[in-house]
C-alpha atoms as one frame of an Amber mdcrd trajectory, in Angstrom:
protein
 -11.299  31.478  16.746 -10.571  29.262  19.620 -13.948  29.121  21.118 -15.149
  28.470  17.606 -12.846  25.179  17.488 -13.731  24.242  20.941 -17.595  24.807
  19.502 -16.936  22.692  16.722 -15.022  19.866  18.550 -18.197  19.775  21.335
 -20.468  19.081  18.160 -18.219  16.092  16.408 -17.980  14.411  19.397 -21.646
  14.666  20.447 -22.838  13.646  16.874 -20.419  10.532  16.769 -21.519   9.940
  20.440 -25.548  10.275  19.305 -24.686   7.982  16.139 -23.220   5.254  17.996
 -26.055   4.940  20.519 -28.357   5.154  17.563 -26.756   2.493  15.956 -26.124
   0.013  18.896 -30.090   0.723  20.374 -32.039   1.419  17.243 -29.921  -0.566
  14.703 -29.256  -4.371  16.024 -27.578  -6.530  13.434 -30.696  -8.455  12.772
 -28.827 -11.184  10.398 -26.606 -12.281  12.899 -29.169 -12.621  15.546 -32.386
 -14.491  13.058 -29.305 -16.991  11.619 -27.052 -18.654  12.451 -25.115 -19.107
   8.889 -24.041 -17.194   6.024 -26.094 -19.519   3.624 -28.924 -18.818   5.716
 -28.331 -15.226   5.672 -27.978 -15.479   1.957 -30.687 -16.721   1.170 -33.115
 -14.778   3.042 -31.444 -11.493   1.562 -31.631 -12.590  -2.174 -35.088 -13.891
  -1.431 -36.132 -10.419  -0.139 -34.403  -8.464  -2.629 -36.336 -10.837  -5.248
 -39.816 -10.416  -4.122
């Protein structure tokens, strides 16, 4: 059982390593970088929820 563990470790951390770099490259906070306030941001949600 020991290599299975080991196995299983090597595939956590290389999924939570693949997830991060998917979220920081592929997944930019795109309200925080189009405005610059939270009414802003707001608004331009509940107007494209609305639509």
């Amino acid at each position: 059982m020991t290599v299975g563990k080991k196995l299983w470790a090597v595939i956590i951390i290389k999924l939570i390593i693949m997830f991060l770099v998917l979220k920081i490259f592929f997944f930019p906070n795109f309200l925080k970088t189009n405005f610059k306030t939270e009414k802003e941001r707001s608004n331009y949600v509940i107007d494209q929820l609305t639509k």
